[in-house]
N, C-alpha and C positions, 0 to 999 in steps of 0.2 A: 063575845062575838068573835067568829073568829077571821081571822086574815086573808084578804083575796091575795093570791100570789101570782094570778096571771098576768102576763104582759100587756103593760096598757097601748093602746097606740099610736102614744108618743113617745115609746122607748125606742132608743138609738138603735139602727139596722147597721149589717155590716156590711161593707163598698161593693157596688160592683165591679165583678174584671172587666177592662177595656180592652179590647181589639184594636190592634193597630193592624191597618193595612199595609201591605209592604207597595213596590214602585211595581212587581210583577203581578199585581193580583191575586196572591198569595196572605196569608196571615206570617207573623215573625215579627226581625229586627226592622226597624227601621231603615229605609234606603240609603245607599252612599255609592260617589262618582266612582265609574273604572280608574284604576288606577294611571291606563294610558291615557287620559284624559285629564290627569294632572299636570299643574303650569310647570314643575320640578323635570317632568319625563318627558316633557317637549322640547324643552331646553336643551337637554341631555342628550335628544335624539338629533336634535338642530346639528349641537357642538362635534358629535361623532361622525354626521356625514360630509361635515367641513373640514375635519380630519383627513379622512379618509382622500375626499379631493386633492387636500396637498398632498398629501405623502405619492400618488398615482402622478400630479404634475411634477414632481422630485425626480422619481425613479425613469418616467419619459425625458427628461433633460439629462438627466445622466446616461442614459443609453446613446442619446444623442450625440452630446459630448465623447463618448469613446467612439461612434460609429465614425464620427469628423475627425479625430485624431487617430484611427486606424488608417480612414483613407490619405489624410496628410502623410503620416509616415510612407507609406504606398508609392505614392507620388512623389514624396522625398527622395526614397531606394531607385526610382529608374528614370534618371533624371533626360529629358526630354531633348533631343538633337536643336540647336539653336538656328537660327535664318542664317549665321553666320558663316556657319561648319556647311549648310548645303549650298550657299555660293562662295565660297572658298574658291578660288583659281586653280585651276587644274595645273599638279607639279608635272616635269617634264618627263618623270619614268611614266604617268600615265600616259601622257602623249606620245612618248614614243611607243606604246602600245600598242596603242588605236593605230596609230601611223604603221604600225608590223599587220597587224592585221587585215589594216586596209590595203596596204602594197602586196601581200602575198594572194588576195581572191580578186583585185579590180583588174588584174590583166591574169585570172587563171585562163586555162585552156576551153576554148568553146567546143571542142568536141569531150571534153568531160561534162562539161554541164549539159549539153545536147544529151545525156542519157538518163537525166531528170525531169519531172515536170515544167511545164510552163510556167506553174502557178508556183512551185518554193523557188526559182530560179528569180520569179519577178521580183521573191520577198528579199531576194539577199542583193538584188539589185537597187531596191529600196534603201536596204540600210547603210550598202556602199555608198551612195548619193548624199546620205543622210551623213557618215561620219566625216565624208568630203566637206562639208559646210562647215563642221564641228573643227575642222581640222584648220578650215580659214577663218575663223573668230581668233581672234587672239585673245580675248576675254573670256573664253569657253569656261566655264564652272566645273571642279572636277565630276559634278554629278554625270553632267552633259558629258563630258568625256568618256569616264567608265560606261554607262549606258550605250554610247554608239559602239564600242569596245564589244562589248555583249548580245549586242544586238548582231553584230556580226556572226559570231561564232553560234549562235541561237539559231542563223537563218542557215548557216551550212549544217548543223546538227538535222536540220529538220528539210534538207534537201531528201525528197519523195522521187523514187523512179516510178515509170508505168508500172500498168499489171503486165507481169510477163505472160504471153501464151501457153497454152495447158503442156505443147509441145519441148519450148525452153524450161521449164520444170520441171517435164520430168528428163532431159538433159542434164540439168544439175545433180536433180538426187544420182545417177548412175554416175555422175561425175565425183560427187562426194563419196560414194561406196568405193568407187576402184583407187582413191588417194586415202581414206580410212583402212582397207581392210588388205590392198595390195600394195597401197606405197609407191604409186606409178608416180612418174614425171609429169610437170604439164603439158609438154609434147606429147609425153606420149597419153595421153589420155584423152588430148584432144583426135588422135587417129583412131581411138578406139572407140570413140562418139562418133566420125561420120565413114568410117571403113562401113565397106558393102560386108564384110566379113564380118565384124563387130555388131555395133549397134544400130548404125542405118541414118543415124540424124542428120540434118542438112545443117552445112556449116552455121550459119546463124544460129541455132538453136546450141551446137556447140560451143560457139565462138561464148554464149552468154554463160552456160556454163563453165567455162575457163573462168570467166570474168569477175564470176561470184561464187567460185567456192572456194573453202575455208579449207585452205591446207597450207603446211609449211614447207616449201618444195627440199631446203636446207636438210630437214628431219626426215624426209621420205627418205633421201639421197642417201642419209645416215642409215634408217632402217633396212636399206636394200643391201648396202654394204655388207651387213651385218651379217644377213643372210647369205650371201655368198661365202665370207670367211667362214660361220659355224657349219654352214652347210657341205660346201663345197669345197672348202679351205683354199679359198686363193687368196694371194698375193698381193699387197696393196696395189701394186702396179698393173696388175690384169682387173682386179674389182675398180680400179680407177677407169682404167681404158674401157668396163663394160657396161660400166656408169653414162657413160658420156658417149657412147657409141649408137649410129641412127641402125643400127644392129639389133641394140639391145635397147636401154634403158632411155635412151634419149635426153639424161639431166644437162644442164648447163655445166661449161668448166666451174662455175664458181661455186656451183651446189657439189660436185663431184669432191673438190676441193675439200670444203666442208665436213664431208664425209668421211675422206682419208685423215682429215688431221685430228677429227675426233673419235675414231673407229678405234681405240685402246682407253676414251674415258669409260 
């Protein structure tokens, strides 16, 4: 008889493969947590941004600390005027300062000041009043002191004349040309502003031009000289007498003077 050799159906099969599902829905490994999700790297994340907080509160304190000690020093180098130094007693050279100041404008001439505004004339009549009282304190501070000192010489700096008329202007300019460019006297410059022959202007207008222009009568006196000797070659004694002559030149002795004793520097 012979042998059945087929498989009965209780012989042993071999395993089935299992599927594992992964967490994606995917087939694979098995699932596992992100890494940033582990207790190790929170920690770790913790500890580095507490770090970082000090090290930012260090470097602000330090900054702070040199910006405080820059300023201290600062403050150290210019060291601050004390309550003491500004009421200090005023010494007597300042006093008698104020006191020069004030005796040479509180009885000046009212017809100088008459050629000034009302309005700068009131200010210096302010500050005279003002160093008057300075001057009866006997306890006066030298701050008080120097300041009416100042205030003085502030208010005559800043004495204002009228506006002159278009007329006295142009007085002056032809008055500044003939002492610039010819060297004339102030007499005589003043006949050549209101001569019918000259220039025609009414003494006022002249008289103001005399008053303000800018000449050295000394140096004209000189320059005229001068011109006679190269020119003409005269004689100290004749350019002196032509100097000073209502002839000619019409200078003062004193400017004529002048002229001859410097007519060889």
């Amino acid at each position: 008889m012979s042998e059945d050799k087929s498989v009965g159906t209780n012989a042993p099969q071999a395993p089935e493969k299992t599927t594992v599902v992964t967490s994606i829905g995917g087939t694979g490994m098995p699932s596992k947590n992100p890494f940033w999700k582990k207790k190790w790297f929170k920690i770790t994340a913790i500890v580095f941004v507490l770090l970082c907080i000090i090290s930012s509160c260090s470097g602000n304190k330090k900054q702070s600390d040199s910006s405080h000690a820059s300023s201290s020093s600062t403050t150290a180098s210019t060291p601050a005027v004390t309550q003491e130094e500004k009421d200090k007693t005023a010494t007597s050279e300042e006093i008698s300062k104020l006191q020069a100041n004030y005796d040479q404008y509180i009885n000046a001439d009212q017809n100088w000041l008459a050629s000034y505004t009302p309005e700068s004339v009131a200010k210096l009549t302010a500050a005279l009043d003002n160093a008057k009282k300075v001057l009866d304190n006997t306890s006066a501070t030298s701050k008080e002191v120097n300041k009416a000192s100042d205030d003085i010489l502030n208010a005559v700096k800043n004495l204002k004349e009228p506006e002159a008329p278009a007329e006295h202007k142009a007085a002056l300019r032809k008055a500044q040309t003939y002492s610039d460019r010819m060297y004339m006297s102030k007499q005589g410059i003043y006949e050549q502003l209101t001569s019918e022959y000259g220039e025609g202007f009414e003494p006022e207008a002249a008289q103001y031009a005399i008053d303000h222009v800018k000449a050295d009568w000394n140096n004209n006196a000189l320059q005229k000289a001068k011109t006679y000797r190269d020119r003409m070659s005269m004689s100290k004694n004749n350019i002196y007498e032509q100097l000073i002559s209502q002839y000619g030149e019409k200078f003062t002795a004193d400017e004529a003077q002048y002229a001859i004793d410097h007519l060889d520097d």
